[in-house]
C-alpha positions as CSV (number, residue, x, y, z in Angstrom):
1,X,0.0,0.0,0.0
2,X,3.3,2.6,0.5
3,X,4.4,1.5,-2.8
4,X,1.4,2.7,-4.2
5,X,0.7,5.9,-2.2
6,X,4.4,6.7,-3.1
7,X,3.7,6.5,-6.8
8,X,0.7,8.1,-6.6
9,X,2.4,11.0,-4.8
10,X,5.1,11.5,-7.6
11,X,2.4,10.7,-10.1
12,X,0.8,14.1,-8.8
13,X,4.1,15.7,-8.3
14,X,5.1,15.3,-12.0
15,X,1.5,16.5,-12.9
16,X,1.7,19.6,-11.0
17,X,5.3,19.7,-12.2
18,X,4.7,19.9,-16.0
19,X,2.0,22.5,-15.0
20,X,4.4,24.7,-13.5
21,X,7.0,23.8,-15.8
22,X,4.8,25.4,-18.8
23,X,5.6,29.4,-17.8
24,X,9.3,28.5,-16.4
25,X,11.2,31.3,-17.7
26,X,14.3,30.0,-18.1
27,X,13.9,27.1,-20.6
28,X,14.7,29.3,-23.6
29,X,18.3,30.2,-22.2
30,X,19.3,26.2,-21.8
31,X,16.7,24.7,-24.6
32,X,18.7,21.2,-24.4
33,X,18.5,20.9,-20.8
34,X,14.6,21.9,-20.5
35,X,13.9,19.5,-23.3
36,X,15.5,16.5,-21.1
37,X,13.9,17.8,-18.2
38,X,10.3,17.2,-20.2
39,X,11.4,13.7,-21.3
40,X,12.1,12.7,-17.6
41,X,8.6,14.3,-16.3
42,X,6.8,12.8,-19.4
43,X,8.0,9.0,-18.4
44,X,8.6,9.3,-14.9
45,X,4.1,10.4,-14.8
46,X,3.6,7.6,-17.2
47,X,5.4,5.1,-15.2
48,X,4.4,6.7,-12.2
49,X,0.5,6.5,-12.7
50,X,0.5,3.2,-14.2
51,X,2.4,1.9,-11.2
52,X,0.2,3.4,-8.4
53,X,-2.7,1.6,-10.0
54,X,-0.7,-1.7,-10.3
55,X,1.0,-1.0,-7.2
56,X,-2.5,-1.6,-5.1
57,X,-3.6,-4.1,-7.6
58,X,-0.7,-6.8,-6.6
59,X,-0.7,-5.8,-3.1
60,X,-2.0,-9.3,-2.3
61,X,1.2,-10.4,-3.5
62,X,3.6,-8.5,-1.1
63,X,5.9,-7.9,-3.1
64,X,6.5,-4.9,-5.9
65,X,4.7,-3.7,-9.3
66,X,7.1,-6.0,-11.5
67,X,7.5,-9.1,-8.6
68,X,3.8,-8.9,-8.1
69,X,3.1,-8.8,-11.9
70,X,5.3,-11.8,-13.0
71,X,3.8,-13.6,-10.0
72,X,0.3,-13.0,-11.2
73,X,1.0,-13.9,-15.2
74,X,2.8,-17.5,-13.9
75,X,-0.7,-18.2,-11.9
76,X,0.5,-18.1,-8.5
77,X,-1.2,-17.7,-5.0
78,X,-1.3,-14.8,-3.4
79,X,-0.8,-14.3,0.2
80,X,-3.7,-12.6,0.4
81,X,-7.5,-12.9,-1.2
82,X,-8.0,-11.0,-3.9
83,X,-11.2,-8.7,-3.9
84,X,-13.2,-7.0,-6.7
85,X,-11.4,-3.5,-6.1
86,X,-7.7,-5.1,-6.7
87,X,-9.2,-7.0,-10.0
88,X,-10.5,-3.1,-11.0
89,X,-6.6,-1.5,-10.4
90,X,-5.3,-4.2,-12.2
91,X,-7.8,-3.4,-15.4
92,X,-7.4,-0.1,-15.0
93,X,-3.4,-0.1,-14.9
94,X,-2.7,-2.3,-18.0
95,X,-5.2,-0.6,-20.0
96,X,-3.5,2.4,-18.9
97,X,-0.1,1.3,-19.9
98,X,-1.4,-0.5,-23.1
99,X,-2.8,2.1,-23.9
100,X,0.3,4.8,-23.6
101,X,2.4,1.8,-25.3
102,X,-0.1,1.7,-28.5
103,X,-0.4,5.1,-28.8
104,X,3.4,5.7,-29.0
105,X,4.2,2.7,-31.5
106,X,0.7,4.2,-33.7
107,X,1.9,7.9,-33.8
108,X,5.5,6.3,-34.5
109,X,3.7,4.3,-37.9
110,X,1.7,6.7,-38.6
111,X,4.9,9.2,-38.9
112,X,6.9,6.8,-40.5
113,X,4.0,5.9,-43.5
114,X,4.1,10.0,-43.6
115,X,7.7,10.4,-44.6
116,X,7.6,7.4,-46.8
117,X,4.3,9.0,-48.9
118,X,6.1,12.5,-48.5
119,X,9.3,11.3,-50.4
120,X,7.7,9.2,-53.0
121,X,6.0,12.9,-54.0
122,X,9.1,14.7,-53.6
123,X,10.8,12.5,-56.5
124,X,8.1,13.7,-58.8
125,X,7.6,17.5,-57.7
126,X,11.0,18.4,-56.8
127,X,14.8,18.7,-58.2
128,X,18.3,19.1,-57.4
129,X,20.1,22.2,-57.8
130,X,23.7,22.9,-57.9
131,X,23.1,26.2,-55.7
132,X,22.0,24.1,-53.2
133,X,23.8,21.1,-53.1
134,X,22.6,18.2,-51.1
135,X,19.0,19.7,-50.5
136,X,15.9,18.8,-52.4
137,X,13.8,22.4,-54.3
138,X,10.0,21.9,-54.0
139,X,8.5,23.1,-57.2
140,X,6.5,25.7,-54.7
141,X,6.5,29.4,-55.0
142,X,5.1,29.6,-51.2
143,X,8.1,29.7,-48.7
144,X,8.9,26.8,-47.3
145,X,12.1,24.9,-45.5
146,X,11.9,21.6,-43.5
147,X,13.2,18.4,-43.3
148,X,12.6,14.9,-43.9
149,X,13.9,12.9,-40.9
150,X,14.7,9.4,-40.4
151,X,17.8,6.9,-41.6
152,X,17.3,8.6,-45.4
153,X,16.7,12.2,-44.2
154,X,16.4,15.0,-46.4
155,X,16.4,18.6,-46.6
156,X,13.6,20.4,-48.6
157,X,13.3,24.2,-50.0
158,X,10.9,25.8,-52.0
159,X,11.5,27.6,-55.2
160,X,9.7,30.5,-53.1
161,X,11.7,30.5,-50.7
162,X,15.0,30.7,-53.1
163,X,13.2,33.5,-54.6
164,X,12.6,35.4,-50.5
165,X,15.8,34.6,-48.9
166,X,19.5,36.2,-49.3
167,X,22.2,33.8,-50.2
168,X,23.3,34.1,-46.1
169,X,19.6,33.7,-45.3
170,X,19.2,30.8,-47.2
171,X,22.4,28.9,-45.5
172,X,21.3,30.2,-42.4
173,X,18.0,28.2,-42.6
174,X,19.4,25.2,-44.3
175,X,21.9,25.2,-41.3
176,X,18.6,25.0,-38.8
177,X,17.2,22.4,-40.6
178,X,20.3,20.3,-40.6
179,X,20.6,21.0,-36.8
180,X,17.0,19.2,-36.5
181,X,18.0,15.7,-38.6
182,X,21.6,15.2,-37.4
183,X,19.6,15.7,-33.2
184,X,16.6,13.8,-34.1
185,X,14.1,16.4,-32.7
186,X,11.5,14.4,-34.4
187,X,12.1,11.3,-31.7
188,X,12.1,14.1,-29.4
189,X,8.8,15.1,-29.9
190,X,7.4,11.8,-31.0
191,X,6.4,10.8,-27.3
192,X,4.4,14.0,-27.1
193,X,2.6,13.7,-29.9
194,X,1.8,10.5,-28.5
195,X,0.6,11.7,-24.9
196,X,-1.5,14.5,-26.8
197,X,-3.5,11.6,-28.6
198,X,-4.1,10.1,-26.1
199,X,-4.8,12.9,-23.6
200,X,-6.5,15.3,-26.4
201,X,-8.7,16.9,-23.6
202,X,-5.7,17.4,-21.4
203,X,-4.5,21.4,-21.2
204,X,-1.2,21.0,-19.6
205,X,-0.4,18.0,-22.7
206,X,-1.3,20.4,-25.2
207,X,1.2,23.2,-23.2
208,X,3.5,20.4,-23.1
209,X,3.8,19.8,-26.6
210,X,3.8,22.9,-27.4
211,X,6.4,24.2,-25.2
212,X,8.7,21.4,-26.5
213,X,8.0,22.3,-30.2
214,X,9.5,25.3,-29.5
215,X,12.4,24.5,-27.5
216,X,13.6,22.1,-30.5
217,X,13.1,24.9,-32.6
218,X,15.4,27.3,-30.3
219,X,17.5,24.0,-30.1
220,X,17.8,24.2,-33.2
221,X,18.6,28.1,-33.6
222,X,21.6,27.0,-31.0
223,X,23.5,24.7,-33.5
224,X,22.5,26.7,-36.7
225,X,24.4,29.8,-35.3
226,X,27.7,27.7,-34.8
227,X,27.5,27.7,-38.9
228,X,26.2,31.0,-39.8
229,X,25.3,35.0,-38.0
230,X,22.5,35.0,-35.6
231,X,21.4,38.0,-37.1
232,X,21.2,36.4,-40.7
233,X,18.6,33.5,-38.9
234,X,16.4,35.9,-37.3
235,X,15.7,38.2,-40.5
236,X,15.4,34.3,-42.5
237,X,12.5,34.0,-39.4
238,X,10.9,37.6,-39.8
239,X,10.6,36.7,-44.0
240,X,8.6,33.4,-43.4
241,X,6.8,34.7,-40.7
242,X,5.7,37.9,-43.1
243,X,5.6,35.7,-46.2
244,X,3.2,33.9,-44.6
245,X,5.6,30.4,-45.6
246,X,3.5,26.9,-46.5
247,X,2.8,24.6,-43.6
248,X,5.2,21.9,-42.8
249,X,3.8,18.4,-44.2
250,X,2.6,15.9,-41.4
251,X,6.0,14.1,-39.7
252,X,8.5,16.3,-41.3
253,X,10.0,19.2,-39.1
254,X,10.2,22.8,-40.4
255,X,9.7,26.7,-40.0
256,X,6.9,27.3,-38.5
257,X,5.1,31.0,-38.1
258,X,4.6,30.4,-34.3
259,X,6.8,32.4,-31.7
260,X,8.7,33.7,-34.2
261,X,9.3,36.8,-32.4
262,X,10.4,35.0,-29.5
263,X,12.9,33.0,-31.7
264,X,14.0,36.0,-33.0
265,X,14.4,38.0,-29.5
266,X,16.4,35.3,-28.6
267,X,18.8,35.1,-31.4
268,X,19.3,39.0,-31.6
269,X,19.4,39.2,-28.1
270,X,20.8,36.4,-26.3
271,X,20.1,36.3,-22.4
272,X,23.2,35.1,-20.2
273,X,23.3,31.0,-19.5
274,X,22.3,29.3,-16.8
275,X,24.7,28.9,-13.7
276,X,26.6,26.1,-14.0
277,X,25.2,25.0,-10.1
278,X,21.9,25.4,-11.9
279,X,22.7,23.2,-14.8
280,X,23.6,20.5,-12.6
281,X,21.0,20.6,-10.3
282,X,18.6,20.6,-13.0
283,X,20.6,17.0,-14.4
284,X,19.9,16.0,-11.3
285,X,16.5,16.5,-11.3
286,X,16.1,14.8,-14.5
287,X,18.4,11.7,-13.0
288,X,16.0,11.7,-10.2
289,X,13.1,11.5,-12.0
290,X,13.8,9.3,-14.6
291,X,15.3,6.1,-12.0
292,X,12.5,7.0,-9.3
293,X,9.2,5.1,-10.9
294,X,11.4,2.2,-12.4
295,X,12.6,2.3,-8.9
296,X,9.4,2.3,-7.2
297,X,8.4,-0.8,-9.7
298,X,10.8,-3.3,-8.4
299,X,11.3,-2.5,-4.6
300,X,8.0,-3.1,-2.1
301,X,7.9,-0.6,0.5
């Protein structure tokens, strides 16, 4: 009954977390680290509410979430009589984790039969050009710049944006988008897009996702000025957003119009990093969260 009380707790701890988390102010100065702190709050609440639920169900085992469950699949007694509330936990906690499991492996076909539809069209609507070596030109005179991510990734333009951006613009952009395939921000975000399915009615998944769409998107803004002038990013940003630029296809990561200006603020100017005491106690925070439902799975307390 601890066990489950205790993941119950940090279940609601994470959930009042992520709620608080959502108007942090100091995610867009260490983008990276924020994002990892999301992962860790994302599967330590998963594992977390599943497990309080599972937790009370096995509790006529006396043992933990994992002992109790390998117990119950091999058929054996438990030391104590089961009643009709413990059978109800345990439907409610593996629907609950089947669930979160199918959700995450259908939003991860789904994006995958995406890119595989999105590249067959770009061999017939789109060319090489020797301006641009190495990226695909959408026969498109909207702007538009994303990416097609995965083991075969690609970089896309539109002829409209050729036609909007400066040459230093262009590489600018191109740099951004590179940032996004060689970090795999579409795994990153994969998970939320997941939990929003799932959770479409929940507020604080919808500011989840959305905050971590935009810190991969400042992420990204981080790695593209090692390559090219902040400045040269943020006037590429204030085109597309004026331009009104083409929406990124489904699965494929790109410029998008939203919080520009805060993209932009930040690349012109930059507010001072995070204290390195900060950093760390942030990573452990992350550490802490990420071992203490796994931990809370195996131990009985």
């Amino acid at each position: 009954m601890i066990t489950a009380a205790a993941l119950a707790a940090l279940a609601t701890a994470c959930a009042v977390g992520s709620w608080r988390f959502t108007t942090a102010g100091w995610t867009s100065r260490a983008p990276r680290l924020a994002i990892i702190l999301w992962q860790s709050l994302g599967v330590c609440w998963g594992l977390a509410t599943t497990g309080a639920m599972l937790a009370f169900a096995v509790q006529p085992y006396d043992d933990g979430v994992l002992p109790g469950l390998i117990a119950f699949a091999r058929g054996e007694t438990p030391a104590q009589e089961w009643d009709a509330l413990h059978v109800l936990a345990l439907i409610a906690g593996l629907t609950a984790l089947a669930v979160l499991v199918a959700v995450l492996l259908t939003a991860g076909v789904q994006a995958l039969r995406a890119r595989r539809r999105h590249r067959m069209l770009l061999a017939l609507i789109s060319h090489d050009d020797p301006g641009v070596p190495g990226v695909r030109v959408l026969a498109h005179p909207s702007a538009a710049a994303y990416c097609v991510p995965g083991l075969r990734s690609q970089v896309v333009v539109s002829e409209g944006a050729l036609k909007l951006l400066s040459e230093d613009e262009l590489a600018a952009v191109l740099a951004h988008e590179a940032a996004h395939v060689r970090e795999r921000h579409d795994l990153v975000l994969l998970p939320f897009a997941a939990l929003r399915r799932a959770l479409p009615w929940s507020k604080v998944v919808a500011d989840a996702q959305a905050q971590v769409e935009l810190l991969v998107e400042m992420a990204a803004d981080d790695r593209a000025r090692r390559y090219c002038s902040p400045r040269r990013l943020a006037t590429a940003l204030l085109r597309f957003g004026t331009a009104g630029a083409m929406p990124t296809p489904h699965g494929m990561l790109g410029v998008h119009v939203h919080n520009v200006m805060a993209r932009v603020d930040r690349l012109i100017k930059p507010a001072p990093e995070l204290a390195t005491s900060v950093r760390y106690g942030f990573i452990a925070l992350s550490v802490t969260l990420i071992t203490a439902a796994p931990f809370l799975w195996v131990i009985q307390l």
